[in-house]
C-alpha positions as CSV (number, residue, x, y, z in Angstrom):
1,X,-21.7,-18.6,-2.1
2,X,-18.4,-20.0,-0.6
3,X,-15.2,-18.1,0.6
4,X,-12.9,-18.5,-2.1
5,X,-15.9,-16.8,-4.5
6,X,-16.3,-14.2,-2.0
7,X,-12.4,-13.7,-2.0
8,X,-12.6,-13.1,-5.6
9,X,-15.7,-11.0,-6.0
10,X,-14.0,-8.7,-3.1
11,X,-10.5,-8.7,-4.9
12,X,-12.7,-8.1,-8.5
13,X,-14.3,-5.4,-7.1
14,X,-11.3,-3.8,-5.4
15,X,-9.0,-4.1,-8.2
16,X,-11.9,-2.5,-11.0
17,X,-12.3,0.2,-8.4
18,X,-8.6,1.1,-7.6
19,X,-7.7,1.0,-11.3
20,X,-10.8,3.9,-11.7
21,X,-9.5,5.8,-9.2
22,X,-6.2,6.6,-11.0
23,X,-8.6,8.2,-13.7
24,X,-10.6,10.7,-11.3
25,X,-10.5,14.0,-12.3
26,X,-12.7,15.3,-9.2
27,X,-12.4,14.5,-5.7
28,X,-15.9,13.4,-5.0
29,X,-15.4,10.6,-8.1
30,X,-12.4,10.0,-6.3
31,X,-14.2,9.4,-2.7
32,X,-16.6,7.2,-4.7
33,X,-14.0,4.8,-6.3
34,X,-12.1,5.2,-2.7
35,X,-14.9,3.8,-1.0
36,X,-16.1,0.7,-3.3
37,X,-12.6,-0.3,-3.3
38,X,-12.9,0.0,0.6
39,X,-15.7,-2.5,0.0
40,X,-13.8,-4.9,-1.7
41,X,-11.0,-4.8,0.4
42,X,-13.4,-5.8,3.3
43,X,-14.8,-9.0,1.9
44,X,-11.2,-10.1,1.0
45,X,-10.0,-9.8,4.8
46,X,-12.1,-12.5,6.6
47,X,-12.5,-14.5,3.7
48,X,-9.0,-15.1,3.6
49,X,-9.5,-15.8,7.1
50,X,-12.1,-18.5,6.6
51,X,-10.2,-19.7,4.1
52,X,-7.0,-20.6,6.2
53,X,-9.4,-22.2,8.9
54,X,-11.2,-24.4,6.7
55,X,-7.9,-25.9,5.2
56,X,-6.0,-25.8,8.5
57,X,-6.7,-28.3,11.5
58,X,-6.9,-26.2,14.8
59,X,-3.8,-27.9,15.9
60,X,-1.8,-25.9,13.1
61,X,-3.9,-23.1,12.2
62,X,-2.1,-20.9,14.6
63,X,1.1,-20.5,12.0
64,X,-0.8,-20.5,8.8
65,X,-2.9,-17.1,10.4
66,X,0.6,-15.7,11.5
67,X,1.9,-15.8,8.4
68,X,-1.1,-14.6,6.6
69,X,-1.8,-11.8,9.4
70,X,2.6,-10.9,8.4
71,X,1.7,-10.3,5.1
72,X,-1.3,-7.9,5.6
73,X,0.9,-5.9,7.7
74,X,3.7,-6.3,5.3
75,X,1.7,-4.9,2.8
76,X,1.7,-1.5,4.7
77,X,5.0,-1.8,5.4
78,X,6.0,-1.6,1.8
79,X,3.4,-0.5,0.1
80,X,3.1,3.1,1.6
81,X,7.0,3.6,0.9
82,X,6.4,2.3,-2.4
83,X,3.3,4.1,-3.7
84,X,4.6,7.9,-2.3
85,X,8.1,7.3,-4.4
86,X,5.8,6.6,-7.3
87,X,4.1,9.0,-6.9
88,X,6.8,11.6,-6.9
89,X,8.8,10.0,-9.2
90,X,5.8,9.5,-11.3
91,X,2.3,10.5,-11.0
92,X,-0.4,9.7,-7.9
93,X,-2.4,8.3,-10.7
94,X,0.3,5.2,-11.5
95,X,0.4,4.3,-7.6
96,X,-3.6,3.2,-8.6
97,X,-3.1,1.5,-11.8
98,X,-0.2,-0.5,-10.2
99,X,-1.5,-1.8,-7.5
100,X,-4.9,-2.6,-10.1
101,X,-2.6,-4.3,-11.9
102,X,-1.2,-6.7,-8.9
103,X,-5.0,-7.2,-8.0
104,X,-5.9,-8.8,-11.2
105,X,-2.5,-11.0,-11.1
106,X,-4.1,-12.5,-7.5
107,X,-7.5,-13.2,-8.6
108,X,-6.1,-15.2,-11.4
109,X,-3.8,-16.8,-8.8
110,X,-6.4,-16.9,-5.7
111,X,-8.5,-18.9,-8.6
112,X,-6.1,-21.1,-9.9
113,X,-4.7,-22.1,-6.5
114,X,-6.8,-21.9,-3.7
115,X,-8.8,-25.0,-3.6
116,X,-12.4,-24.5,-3.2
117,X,-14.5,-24.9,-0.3
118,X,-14.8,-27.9,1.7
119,X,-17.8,-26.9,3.4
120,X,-20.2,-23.8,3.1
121,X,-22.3,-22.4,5.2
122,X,-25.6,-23.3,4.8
123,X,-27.9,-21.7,1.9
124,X,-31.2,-20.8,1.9
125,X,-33.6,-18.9,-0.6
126,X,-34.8,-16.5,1.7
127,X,-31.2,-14.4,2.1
128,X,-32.1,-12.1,5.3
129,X,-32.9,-14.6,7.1
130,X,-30.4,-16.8,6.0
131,X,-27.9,-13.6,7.0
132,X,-29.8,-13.4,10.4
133,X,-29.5,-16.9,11.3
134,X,-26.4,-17.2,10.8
135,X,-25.6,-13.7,13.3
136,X,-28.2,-16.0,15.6
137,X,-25.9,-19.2,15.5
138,X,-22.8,-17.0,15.9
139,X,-23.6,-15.2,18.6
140,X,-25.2,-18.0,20.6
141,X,-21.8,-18.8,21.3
142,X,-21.1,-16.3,24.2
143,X,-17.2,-16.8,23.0
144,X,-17.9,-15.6,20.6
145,X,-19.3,-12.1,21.8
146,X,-16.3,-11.7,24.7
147,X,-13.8,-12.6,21.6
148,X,-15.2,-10.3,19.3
149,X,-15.4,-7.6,22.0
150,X,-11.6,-8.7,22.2
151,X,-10.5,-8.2,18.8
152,X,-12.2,-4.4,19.2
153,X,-10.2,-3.4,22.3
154,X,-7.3,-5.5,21.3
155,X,-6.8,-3.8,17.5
156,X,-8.2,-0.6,18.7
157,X,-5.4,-0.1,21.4
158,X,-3.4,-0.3,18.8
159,X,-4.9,2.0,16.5
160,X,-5.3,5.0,19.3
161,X,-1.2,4.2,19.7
162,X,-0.2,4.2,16.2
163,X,-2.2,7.1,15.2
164,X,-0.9,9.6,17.3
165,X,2.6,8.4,18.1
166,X,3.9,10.5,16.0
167,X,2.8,13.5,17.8
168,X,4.4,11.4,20.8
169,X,7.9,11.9,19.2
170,X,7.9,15.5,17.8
171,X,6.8,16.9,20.8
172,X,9.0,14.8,22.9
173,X,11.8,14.3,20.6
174,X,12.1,16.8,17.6
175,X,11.4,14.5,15.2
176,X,10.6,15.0,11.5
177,X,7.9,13.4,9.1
178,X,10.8,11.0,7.7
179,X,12.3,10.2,11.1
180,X,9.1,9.5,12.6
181,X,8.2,7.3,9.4
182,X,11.3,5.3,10.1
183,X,10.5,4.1,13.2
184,X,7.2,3.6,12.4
185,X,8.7,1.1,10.0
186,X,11.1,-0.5,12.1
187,X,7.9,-1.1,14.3
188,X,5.5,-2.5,11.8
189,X,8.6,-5.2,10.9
190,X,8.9,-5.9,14.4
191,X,5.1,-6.7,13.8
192,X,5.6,-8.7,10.5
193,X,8.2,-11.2,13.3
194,X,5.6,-10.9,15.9
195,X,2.7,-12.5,14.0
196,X,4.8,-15.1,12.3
197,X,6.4,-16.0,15.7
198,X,3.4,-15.8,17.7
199,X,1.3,-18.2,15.4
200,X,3.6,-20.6,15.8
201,X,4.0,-20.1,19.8
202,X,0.2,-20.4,19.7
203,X,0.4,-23.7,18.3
204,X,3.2,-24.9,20.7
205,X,1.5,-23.4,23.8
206,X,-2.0,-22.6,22.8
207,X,-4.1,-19.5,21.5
208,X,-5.7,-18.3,24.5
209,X,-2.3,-18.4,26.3
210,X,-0.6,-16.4,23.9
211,X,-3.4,-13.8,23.9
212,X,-3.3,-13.7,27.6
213,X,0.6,-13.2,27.7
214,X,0.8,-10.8,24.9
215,X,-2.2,-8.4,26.1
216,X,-0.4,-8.1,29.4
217,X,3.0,-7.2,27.9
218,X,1.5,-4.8,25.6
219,X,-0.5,-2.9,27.7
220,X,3.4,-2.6,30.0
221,X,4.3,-1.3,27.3
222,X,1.9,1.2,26.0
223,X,1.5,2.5,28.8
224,X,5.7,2.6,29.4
225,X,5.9,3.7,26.3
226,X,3.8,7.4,27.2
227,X,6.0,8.3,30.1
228,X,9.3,7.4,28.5
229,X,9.7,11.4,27.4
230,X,13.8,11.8,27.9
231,X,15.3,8.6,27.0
232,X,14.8,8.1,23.2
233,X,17.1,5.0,22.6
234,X,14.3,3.4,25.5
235,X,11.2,5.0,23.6
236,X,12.2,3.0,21.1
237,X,12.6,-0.5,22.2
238,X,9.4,0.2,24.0
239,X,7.9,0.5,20.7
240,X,9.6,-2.2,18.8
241,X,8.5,-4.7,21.7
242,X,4.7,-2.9,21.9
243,X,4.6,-3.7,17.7
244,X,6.4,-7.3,18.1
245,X,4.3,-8.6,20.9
246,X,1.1,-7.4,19.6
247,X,1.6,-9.2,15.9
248,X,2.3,-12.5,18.3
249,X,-1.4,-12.1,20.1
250,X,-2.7,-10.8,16.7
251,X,-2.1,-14.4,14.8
252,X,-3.2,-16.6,17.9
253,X,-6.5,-14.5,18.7
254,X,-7.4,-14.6,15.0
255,X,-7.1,-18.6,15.0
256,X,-8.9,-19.0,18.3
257,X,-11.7,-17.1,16.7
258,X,-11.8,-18.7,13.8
259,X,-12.9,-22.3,15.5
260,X,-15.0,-20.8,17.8
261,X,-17.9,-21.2,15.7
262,X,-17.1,-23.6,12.6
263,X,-20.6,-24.1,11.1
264,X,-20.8,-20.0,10.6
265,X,-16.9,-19.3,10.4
266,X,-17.6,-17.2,7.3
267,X,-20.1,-14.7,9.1
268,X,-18.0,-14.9,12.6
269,X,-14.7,-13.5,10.7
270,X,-16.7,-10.8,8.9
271,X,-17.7,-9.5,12.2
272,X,-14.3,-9.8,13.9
273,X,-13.0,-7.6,10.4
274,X,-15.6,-5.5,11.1
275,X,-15.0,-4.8,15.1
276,X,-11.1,-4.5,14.0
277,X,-12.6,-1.6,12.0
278,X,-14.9,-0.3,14.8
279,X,-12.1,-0.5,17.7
280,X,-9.7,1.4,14.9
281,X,-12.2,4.5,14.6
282,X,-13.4,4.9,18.3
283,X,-10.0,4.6,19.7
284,X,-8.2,6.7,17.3
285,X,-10.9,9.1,17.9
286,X,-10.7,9.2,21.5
287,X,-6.9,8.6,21.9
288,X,-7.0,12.5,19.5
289,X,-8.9,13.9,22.3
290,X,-7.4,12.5,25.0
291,X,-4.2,13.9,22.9
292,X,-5.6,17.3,22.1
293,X,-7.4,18.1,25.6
294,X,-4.0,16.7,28.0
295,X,-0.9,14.6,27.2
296,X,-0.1,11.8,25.8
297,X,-0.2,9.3,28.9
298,X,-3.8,9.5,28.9
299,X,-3.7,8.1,25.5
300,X,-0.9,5.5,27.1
301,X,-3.8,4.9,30.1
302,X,-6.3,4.4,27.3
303,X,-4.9,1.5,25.4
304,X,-3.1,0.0,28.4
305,X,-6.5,-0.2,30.3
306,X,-7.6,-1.4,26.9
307,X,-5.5,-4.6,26.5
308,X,-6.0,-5.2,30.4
309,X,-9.6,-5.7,29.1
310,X,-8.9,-8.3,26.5
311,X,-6.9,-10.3,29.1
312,X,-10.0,-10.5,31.1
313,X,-12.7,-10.5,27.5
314,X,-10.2,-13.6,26.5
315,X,-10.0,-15.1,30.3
316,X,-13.6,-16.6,29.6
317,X,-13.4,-17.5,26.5
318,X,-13.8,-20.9,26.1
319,X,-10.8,-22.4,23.3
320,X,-11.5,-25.2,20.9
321,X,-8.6,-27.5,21.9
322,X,-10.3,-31.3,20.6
323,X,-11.3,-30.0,16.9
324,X,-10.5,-32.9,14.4
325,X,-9.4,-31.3,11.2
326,X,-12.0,-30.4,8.8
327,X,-10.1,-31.6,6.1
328,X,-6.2,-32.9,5.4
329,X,-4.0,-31.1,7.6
330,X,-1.6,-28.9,4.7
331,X,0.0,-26.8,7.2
332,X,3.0,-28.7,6.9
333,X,3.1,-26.4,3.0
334,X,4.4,-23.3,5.4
């Protein structure tokens, strides 16, 4: 099965499940429809992913993830806003059905436009061992391992931030739910710039460079960021450079992955989704304890020692720089 049919199997299955959920009348049916839709929503991420590096040379690839790594974050931006002044203007249940309804729009336009695959990975009729050979082939690559262990640390740190900053700000600043929300937002746009910008940096000056330069500054910052408890103007910029300079090593170590085993690229950005997702539960775990058991520069100590980590994860990694495009370069359509 190729990558655009997983894309649309994942979006069919999110948007039949999200729709459902706007008709729960129980919260364990909810939980339920919650959690397929989770499912769906995870096999649309990497195959998106694959996607862009099938159609993209290396050389380009870099922009063309920055700007598809923008609009996931994007999405968050506005959708959260969106769906809680539905909600109250509406009902919860309408927040659901809507965003069912924009699913279905993209599968027909996921089908329609994105071409289908110019390579697959390879088939066989036994499917576990298919599915192990091709963890086998990906994980031969010993890049592949220190950039996967990247991408936890790297989106984790992140994550153990994010989630408790806003205890960061009442405490230290008085703010309210709105106020912190606000700057929250004024973050995750900073983001939205930083992954646009830094894929096409990475491009100019290479992935792994990039990465290197932007874990560096954002673990500065994080850990800047923790002590800065009297000066709220500089909390701020701290966090609007922390959010911006992340999104710019987001998009490059996304594309560096994404080459660094071609034959399985499908199966190598399922696991990178999937240690995104492990780095975002064990660090915002442990950042709440660190939180709950001292202050919050142990959390800044956490996912500054974090990033300091990817820089040396990302150090060995060995970058794909003399790929010839797997098929005609159409990054020139960004």
């Amino acid at each position: 099965m190729g990558t655009q049919k997983n894309v649309v199997i994942g979006n069919v299955s999110f948007c039949v499940a999200t729709a459902l959920t706007g008709i729960a009348e129980t919260f364990t049916v909810l939980m339920i429809f919650r959690i397929l839709s989770g499912i769906g929503a995870g096999m649309i991420e990497p195959g998106v992913y694959a996607i862009v590096g099938d159609h993209y040379s290396y050389a380009h690839r870099g922009r063309a993830m920055g700007v598809v790594t923008g609009a996931l974050i994007s999405a968050s931006i506005i959708g959260v806003p969106i769906g809680g002044y539905i909600a109250q203007w509406f009902t919860w249940r309408w927040t659901f059905w809507l965003i069912g309804l924009i699913s279905l729009v993209t599968i027909i336009a996921i089908w329609i436009s994105i071409p289908k695959d110019p390579r697959k990975e390879k088939v066989t009729n036994q499917p576990i061992k298919g599915l192990f050979n091709q963890f086998g082939t990906a994980f031969s690559n010993t890049s592949v391992f220190f950039a996967l262990l990247a991408t936890l640390l790297y989106f984790g740190g992140l994550q153990g931030m994010f989630a408790n900053v806003g205890v960061f700000y009442d405490l230290n600043y008085g703010l309210t739910s709105g106020q912190i929300g606000l700057v929250l937002m004024v973050a995750g746009i900073g983001s939205v710039i930083g992954s646009v910008v830094g894929g096409q940096l990475a491009d100019r000056f290479g992935k792994k460079s990039t990465i290197l330069s932007s874990s560096i500054i954002v673990a500065v910052s994080v850990f800047a960021l923790s002590i800065i408890t009297k000066s709220f103007i500089t909390a701020i910029l701290i966090n609007v450079v922390w959010a911006t300079v992340y999104g710019l090593g987001q998009s490059a170590l996304t594309a560096l992955i994404s080459e660094l085993s071609p034959t399985v690229r499908g199966t190598v950005m399922s696991l990178n989704s999937s240690a995104m997702y492990a780095g975002s539960g064990l660090f915002t775990a442990i950042a709440a304890t660190l939180l709950y058991g001292g202050s919050f520069l142990w959390v800044g100590i956490l996912c500054g020692v974090a990033n300091i980590i990817v820089f040396l994860t990302v150090f060995v990694v060995n970058e794909q720089t003399s790929r010839i495009p797997e098929s005609a370069d159409s990054s020139s359509q960004l």
